[in-house]
Biopython code that builds the backbone (N, CA, C, O; Angstrom):
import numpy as np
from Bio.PDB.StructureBuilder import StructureBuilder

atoms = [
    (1, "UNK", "N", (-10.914, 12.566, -6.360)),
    (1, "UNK", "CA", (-9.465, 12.556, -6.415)),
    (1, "UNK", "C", (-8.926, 12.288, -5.018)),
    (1, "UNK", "O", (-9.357, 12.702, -3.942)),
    (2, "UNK", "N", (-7.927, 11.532, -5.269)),
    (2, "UNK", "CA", (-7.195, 11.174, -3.813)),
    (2, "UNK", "C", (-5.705, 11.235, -3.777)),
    (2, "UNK", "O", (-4.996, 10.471, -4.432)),
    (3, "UNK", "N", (-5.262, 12.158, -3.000)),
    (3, "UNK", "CA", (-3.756, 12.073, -3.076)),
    (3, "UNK", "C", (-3.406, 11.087, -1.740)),
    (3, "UNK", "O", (-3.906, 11.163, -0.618)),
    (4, "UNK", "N", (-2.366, 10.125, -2.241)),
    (4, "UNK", "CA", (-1.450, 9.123, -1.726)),
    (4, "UNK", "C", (-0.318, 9.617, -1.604)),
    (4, "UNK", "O", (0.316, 10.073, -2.555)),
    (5, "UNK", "N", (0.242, 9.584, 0.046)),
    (5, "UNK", "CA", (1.946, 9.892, -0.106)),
    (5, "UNK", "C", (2.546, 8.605, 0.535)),
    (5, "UNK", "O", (2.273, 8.052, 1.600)),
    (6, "UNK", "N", (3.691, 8.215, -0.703)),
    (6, "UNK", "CA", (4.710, 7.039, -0.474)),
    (6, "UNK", "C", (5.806, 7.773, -0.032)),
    (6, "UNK", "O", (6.287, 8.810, -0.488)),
    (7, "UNK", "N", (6.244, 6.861, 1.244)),
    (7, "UNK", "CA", (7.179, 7.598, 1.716)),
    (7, "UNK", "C", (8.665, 6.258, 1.686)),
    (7, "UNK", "O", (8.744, 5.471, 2.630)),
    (8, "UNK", "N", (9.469, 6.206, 0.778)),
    (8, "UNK", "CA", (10.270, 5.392, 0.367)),
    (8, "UNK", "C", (10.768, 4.314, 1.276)),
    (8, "UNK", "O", (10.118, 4.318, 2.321)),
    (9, "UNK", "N", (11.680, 3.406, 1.244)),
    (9, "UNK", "CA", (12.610, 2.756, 2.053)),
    (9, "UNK", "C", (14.062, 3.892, 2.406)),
    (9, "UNK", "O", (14.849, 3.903, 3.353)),
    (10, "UNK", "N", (13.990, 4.463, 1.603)),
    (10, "UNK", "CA", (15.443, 5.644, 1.698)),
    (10, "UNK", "C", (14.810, 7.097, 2.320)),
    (10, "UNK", "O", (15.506, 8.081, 2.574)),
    (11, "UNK", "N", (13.080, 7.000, 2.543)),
    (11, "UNK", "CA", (12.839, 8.330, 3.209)),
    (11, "UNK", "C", (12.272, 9.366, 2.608)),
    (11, "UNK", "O", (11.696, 10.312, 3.145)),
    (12, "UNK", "N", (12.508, 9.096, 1.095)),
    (12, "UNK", "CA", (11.636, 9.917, 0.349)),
    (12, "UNK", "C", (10.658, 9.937, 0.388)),
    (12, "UNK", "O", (10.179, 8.915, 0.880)),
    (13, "UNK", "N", (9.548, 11.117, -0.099)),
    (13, "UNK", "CA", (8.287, 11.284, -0.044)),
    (13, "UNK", "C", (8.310, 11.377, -1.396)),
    (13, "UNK", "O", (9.182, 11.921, -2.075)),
    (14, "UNK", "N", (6.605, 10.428, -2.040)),
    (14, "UNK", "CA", (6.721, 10.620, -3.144)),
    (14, "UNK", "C", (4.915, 10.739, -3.172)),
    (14, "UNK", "O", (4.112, 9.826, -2.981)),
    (15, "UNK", "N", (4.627, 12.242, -3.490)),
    (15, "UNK", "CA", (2.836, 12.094, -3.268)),
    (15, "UNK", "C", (2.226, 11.951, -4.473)),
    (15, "UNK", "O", (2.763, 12.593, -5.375)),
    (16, "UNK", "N", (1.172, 11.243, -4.802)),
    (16, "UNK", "CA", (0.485, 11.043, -5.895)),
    (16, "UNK", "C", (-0.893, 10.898, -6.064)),
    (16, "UNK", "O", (-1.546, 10.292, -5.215)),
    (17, "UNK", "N", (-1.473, 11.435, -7.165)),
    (17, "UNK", "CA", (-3.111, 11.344, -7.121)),
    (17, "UNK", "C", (-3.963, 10.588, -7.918)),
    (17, "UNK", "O", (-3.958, 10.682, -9.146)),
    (18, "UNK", "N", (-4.534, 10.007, -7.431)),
    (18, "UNK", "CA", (-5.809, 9.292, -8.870)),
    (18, "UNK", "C", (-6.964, 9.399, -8.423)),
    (18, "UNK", "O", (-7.205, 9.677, -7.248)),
    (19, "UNK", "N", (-7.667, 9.229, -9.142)),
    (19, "UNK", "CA", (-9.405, 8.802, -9.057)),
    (19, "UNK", "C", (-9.584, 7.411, -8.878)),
    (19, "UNK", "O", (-10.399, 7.101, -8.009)),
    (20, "UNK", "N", (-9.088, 6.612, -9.415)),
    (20, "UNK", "CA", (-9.658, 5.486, -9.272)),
    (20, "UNK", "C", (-8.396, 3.945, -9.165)),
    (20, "UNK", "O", (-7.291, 4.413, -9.441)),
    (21, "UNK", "N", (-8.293, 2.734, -8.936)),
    (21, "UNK", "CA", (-7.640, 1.334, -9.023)),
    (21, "UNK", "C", (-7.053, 1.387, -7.771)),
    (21, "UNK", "O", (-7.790, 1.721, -6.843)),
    (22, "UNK", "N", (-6.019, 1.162, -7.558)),
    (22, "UNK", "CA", (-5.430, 0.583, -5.865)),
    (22, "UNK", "C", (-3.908, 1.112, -5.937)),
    (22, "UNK", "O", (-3.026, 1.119, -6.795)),
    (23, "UNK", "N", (-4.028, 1.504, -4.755)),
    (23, "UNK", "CA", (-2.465, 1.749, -4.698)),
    (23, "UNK", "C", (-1.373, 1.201, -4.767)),
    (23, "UNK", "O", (-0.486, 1.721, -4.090)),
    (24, "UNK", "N", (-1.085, 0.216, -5.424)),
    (24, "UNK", "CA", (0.068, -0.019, -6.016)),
    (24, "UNK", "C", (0.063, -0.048, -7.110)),
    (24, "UNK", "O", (1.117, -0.042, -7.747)),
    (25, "UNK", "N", (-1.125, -0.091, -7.679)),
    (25, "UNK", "CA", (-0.993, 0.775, -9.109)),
    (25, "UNK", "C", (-0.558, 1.844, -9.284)),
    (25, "UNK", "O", (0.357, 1.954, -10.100)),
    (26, "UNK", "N", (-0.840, 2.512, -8.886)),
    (26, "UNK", "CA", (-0.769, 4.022, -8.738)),
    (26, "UNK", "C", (0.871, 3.755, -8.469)),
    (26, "UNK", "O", (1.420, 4.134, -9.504)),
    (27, "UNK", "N", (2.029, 3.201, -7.401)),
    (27, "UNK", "CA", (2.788, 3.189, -7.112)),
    (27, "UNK", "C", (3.674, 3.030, -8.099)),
    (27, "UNK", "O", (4.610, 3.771, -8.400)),
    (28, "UNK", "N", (3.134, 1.445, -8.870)),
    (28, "UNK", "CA", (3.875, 1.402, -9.794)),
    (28, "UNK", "C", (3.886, 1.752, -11.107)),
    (28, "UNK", "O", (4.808, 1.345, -11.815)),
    (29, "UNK", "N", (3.006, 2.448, -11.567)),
    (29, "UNK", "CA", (2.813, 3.116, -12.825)),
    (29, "UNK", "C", (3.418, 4.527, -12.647)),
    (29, "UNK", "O", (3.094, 5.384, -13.469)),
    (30, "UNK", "N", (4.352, 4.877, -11.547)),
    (30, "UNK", "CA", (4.799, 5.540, -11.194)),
    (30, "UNK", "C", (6.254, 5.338, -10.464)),
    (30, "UNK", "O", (6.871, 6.085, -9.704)),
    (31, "UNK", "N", (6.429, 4.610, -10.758)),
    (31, "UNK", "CA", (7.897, 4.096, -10.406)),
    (31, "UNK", "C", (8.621, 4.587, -8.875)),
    (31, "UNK", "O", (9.656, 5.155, -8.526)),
    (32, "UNK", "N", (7.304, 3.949, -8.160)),
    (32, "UNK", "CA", (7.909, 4.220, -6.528)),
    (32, "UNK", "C", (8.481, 3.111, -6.090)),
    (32, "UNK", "O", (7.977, 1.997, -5.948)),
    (33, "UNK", "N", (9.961, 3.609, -5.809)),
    (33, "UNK", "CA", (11.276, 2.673, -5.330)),
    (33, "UNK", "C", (10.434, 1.168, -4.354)),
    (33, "UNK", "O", (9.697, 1.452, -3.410)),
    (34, "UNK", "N", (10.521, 0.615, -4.496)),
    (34, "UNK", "CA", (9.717, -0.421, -3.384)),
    (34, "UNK", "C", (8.828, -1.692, -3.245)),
    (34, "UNK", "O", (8.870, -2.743, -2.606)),
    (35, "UNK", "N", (7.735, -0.899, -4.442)),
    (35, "UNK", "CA", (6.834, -1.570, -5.025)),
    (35, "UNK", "C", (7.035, -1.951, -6.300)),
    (35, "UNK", "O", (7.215, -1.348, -7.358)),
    (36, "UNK", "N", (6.957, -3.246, -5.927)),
    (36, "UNK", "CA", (7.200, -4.452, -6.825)),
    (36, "UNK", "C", (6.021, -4.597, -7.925)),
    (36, "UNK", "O", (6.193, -4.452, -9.135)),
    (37, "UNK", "N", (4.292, -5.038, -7.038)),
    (37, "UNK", "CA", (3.417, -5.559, -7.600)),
    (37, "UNK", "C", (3.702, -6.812, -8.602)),
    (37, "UNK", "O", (3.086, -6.983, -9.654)),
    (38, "UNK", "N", (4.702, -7.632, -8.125)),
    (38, "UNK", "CA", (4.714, -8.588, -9.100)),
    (38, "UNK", "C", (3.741, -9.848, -9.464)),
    (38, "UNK", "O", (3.842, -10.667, -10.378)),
    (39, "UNK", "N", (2.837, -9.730, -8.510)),
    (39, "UNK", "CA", (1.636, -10.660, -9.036)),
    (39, "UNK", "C", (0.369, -9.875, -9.644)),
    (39, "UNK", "O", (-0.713, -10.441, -9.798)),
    (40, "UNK", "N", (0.591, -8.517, -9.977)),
    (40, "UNK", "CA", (-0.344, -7.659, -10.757)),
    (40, "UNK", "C", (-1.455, -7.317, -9.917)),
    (40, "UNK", "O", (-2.436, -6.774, -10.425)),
    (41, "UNK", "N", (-1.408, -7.628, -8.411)),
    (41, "UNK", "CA", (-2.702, -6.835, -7.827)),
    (41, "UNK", "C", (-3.628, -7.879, -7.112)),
    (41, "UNK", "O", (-4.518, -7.510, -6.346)),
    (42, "UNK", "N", (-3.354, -9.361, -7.429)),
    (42, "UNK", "CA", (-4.330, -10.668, -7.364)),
    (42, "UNK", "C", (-4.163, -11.236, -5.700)),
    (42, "UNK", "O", (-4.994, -12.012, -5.228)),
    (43, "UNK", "N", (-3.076, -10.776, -4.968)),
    (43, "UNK", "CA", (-2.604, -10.939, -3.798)),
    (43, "UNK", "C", (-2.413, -12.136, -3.704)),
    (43, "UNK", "O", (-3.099, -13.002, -3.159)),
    (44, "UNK", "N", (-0.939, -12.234, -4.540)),
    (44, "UNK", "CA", (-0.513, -13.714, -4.156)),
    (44, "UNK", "C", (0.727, -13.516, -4.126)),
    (44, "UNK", "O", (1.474, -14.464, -4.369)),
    (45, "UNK", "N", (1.377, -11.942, -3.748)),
    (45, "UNK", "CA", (2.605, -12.248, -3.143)),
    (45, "UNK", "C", (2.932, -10.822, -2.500)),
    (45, "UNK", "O", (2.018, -10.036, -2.748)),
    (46, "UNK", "N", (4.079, -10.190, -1.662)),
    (46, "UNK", "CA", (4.307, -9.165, -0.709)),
    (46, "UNK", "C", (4.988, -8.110, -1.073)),
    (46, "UNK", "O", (5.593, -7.397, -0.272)),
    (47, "UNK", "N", (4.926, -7.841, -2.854)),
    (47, "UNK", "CA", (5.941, -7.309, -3.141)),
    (47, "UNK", "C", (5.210, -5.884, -3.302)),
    (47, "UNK", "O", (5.826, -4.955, -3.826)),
    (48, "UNK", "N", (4.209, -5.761, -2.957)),
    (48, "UNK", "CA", (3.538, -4.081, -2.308)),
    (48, "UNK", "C", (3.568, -3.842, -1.184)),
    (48, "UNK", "O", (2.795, -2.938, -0.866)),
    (49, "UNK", "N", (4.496, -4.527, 0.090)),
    (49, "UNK", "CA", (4.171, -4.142, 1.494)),
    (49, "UNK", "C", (4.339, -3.041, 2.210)),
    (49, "UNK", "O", (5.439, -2.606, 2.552)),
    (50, "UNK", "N", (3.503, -2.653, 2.412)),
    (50, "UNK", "CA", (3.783, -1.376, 3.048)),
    (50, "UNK", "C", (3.318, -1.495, 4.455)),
    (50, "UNK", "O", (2.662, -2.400, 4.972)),
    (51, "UNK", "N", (4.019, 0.132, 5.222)),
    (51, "UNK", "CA", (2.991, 0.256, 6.512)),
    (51, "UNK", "C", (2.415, 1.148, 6.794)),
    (51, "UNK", "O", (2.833, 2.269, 6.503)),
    (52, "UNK", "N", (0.953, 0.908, 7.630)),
    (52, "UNK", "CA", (0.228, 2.409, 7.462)),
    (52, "UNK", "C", (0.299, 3.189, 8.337)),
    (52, "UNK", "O", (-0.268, 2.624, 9.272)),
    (53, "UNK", "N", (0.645, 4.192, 8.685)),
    (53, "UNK", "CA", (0.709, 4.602, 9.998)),
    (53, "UNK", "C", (-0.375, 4.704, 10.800)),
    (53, "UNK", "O", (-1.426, 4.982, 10.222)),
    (54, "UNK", "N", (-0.424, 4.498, 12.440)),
    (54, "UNK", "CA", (-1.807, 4.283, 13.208)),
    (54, "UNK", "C", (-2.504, 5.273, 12.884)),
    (54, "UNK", "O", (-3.627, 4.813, 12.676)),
    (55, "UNK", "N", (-2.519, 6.663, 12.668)),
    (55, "UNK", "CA", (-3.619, 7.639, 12.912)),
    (55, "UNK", "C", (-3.757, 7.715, 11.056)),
    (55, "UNK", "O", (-3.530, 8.841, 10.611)),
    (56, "UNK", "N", (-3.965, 7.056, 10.416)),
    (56, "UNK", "CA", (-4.132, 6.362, 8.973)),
    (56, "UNK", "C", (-5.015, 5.293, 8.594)),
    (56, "UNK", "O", (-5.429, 5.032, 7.464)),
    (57, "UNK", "N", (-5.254, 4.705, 9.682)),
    (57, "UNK", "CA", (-5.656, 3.310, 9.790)),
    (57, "UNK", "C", (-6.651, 3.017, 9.837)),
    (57, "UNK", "O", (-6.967, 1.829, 9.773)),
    (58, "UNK", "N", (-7.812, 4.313, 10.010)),
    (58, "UNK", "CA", (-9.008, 4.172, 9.933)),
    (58, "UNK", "C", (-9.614, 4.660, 8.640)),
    (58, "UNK", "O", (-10.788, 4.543, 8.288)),
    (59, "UNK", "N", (-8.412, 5.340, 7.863)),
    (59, "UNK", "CA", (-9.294, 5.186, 6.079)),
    (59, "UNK", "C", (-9.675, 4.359, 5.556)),
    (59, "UNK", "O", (-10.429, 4.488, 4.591)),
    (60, "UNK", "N", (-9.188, 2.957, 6.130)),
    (60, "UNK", "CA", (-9.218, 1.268, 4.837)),
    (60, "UNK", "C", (-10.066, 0.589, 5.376)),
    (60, "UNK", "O", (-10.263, 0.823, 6.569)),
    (61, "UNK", "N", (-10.537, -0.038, 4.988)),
    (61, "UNK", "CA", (-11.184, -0.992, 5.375)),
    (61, "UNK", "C", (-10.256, -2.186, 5.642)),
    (61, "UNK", "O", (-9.092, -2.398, 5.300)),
    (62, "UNK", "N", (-11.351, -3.073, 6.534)),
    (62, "UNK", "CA", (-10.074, -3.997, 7.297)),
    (62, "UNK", "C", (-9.471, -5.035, 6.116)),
    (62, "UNK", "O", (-9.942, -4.994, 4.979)),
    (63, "UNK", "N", (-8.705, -5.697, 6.372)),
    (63, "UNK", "CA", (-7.066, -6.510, 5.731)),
    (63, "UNK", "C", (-8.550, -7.726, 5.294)),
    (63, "UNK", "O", (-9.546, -7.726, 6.017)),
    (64, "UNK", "N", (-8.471, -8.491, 4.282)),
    (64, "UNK", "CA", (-9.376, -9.940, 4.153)),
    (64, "UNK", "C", (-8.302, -10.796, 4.917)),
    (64, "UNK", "O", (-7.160, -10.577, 5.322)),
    (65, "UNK", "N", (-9.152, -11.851, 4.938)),
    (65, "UNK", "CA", (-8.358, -12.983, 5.619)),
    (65, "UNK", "C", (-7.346, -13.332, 4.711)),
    (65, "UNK", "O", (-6.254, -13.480, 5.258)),
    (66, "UNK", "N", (-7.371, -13.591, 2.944)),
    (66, "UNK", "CA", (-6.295, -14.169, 2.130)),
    (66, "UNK", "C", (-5.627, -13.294, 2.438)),
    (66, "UNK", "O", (-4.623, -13.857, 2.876)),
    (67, "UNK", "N", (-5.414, -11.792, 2.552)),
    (67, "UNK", "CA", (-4.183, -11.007, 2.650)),
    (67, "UNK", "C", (-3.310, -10.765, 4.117)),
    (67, "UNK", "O", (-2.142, -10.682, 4.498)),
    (68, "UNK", "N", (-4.844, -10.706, 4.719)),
    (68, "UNK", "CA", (-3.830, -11.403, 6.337)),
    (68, "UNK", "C", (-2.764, -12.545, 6.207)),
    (68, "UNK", "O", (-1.646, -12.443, 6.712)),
    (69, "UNK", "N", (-3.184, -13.638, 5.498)),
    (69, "UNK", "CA", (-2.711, -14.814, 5.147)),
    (69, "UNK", "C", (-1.342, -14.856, 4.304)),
    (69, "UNK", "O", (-0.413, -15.602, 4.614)),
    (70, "UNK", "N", (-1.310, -13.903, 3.108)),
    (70, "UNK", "CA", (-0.553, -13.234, 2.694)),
    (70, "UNK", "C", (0.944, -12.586, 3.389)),
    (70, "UNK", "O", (2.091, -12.869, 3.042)),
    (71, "UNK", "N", (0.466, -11.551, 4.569)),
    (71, "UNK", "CA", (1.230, -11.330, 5.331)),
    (71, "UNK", "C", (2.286, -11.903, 6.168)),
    (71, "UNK", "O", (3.431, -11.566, 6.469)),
    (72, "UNK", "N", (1.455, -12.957, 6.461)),
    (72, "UNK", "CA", (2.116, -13.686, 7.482)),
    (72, "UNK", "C", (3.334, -14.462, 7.131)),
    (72, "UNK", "O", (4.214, -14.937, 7.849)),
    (73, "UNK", "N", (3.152, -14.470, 5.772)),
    (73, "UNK", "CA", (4.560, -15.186, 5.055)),
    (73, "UNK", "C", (5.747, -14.032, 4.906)),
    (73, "UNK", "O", (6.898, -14.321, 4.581)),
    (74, "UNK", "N", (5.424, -13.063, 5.112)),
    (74, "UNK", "CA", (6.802, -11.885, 5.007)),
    (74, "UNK", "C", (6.999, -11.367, 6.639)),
    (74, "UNK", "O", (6.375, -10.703, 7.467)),
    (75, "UNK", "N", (8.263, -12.110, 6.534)),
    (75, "UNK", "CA", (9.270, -11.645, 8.028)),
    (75, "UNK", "C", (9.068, -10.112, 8.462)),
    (75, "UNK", "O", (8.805, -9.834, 9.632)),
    (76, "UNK", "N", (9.177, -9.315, 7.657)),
    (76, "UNK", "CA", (8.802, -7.663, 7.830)),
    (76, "UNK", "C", (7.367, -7.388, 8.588)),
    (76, "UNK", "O", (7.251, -6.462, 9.390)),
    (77, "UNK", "N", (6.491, -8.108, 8.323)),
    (77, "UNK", "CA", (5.004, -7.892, 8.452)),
    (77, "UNK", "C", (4.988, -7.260, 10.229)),
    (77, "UNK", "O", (5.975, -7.431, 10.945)),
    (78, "UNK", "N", (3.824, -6.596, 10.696)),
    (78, "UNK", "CA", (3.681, -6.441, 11.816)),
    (78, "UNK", "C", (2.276, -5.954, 11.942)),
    (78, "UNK", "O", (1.714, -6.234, 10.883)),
    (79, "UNK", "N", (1.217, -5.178, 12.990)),
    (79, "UNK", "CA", (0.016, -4.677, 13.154)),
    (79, "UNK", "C", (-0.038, -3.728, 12.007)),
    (79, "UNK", "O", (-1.206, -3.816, 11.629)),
    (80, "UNK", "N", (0.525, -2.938, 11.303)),
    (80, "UNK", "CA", (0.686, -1.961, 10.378)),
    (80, "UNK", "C", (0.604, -2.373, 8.998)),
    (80, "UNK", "O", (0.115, -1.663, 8.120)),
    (81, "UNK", "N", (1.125, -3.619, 8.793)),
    (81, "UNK", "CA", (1.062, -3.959, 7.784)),
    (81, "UNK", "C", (0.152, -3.712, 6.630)),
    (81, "UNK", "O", (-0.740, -2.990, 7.076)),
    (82, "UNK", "N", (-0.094, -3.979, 5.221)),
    (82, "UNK", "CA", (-1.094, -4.044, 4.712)),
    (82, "UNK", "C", (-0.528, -4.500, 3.456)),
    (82, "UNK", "O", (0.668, -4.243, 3.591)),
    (83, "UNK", "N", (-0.676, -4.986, 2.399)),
    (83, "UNK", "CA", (-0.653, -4.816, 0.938)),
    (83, "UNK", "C", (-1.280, -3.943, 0.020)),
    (83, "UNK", "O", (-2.509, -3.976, -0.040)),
    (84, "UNK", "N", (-0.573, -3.074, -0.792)),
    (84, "UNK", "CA", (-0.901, -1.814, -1.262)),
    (84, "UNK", "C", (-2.250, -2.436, -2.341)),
    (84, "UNK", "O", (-3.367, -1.937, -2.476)),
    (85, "UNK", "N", (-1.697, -3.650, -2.998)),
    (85, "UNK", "CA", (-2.662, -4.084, -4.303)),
    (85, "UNK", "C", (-4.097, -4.286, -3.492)),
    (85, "UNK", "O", (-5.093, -4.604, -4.141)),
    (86, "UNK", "N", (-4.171, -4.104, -2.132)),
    (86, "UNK", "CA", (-5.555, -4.384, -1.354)),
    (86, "UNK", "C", (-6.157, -2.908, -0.798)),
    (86, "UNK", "O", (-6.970, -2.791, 0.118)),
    (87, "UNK", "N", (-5.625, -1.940, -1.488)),
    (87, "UNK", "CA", (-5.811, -0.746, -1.211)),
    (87, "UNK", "C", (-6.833, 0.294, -2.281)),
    (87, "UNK", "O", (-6.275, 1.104, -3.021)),
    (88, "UNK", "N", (-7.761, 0.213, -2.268)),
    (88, "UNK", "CA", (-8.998, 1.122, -3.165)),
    (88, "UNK", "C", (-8.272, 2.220, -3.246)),
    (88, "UNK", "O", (-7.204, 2.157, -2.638)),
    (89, "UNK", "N", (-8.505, 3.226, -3.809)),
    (89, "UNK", "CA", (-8.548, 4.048, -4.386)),
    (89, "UNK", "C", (-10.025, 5.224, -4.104)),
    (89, "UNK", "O", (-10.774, 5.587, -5.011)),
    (90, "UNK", "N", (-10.093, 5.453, -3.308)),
    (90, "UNK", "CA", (-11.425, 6.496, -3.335)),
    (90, "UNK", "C", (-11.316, 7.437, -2.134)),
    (90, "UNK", "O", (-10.665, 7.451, -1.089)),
    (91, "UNK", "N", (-12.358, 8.328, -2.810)),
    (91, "UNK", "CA", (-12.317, 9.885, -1.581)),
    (91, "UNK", "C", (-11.768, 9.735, -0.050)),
    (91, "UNK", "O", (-11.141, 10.624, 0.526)),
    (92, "UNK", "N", (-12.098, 8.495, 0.506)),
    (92, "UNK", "CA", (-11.690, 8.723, 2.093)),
    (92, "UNK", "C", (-10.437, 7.827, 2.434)),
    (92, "UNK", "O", (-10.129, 7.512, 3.584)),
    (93, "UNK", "N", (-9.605, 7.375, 1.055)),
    (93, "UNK", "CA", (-8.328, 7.595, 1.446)),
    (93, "UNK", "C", (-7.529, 8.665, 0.824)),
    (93, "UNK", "O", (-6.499, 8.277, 0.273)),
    (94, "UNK", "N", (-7.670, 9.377, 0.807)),
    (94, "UNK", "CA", (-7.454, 11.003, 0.563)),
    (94, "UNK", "C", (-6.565, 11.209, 1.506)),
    (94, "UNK", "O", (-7.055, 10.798, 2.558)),
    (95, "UNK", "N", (-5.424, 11.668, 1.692)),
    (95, "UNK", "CA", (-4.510, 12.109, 2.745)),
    (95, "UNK", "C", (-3.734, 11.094, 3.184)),
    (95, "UNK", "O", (-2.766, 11.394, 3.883)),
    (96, "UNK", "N", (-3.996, 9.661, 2.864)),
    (96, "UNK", "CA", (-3.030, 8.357, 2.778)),
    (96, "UNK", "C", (-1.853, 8.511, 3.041)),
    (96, "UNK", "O", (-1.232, 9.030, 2.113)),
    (97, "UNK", "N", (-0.988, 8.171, 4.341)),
    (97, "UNK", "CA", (0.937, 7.568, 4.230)),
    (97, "UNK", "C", (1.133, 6.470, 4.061)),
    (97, "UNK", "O", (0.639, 5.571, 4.742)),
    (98, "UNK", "N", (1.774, 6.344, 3.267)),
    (98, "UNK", "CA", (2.397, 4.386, 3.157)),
    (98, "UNK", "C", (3.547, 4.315, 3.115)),
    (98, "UNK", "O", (4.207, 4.923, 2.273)),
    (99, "UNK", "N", (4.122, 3.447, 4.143)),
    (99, "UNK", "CA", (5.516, 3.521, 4.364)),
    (99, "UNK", "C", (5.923, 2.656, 3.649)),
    (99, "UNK", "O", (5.632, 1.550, 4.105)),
    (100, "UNK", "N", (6.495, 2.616, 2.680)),
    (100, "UNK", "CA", (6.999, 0.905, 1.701)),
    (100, "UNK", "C", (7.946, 0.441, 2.544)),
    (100, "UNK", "O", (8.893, 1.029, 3.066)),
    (101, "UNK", "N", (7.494, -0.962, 2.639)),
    (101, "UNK", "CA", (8.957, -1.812, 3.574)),
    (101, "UNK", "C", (9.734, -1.867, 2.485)),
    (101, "UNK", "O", (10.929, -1.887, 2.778)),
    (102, "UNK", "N", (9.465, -1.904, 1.150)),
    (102, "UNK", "CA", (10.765, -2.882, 0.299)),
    (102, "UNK", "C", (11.157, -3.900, 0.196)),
    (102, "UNK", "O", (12.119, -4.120, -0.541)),
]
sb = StructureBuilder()
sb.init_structure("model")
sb.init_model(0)
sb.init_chain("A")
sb.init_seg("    ")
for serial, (resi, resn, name, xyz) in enumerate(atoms, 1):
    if name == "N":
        sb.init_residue(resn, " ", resi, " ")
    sb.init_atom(name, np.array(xyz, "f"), 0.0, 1.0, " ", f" {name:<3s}", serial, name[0])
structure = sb.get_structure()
């Protein structure tokens, strides 16, 4: 089990837990203000962007190149960046912040 806390565009905290799929599943099967997921997870567009905070950053494994690639097309993007649909789901992201850009 892994609890994820989304922390809104308006500031809210919204924490949530699963066992298993990617966090923007989790986001949006849960109706966190922000996340879009409108290409279902396949990373072909920015509508999960979030940011991770630095002392966070060593739960994930690093960004692939398509989602780096990904990024670079949204004006918001910066070192923090990430796409949630590129985000596992397992024990050692446990304690997760994701800041949704929106």
């Amino acid at each position: 089990m892994a609890k994820i806390t989304f922390i809104t565009p308006t500031k809210d905290s919204i924490t949530l837990e699963a066992t298993s799929g990617t966090a923007m599943e989790l986001a949006v099967n849960n109706g966190v203000p922000g996340i879009g997921g409108d290409c279902g997870g396949v990373c072909s567009c920015a509508t999960c962007h979030v940011y991770v905070p630095t002392e966070h950053a060593a739960k994930l494994t690093a960004a692939s190149e398509i989602e780096k690639d990904m990024l670079e097309l949204d004006d918001n993007a910066n070192e923090r960046s990430r796409l949630c649909c590129q985000i596992d789901i397992n024990p050692e992201v446990d304690g997760l912040v994701l800041e949704v850009v929106g």
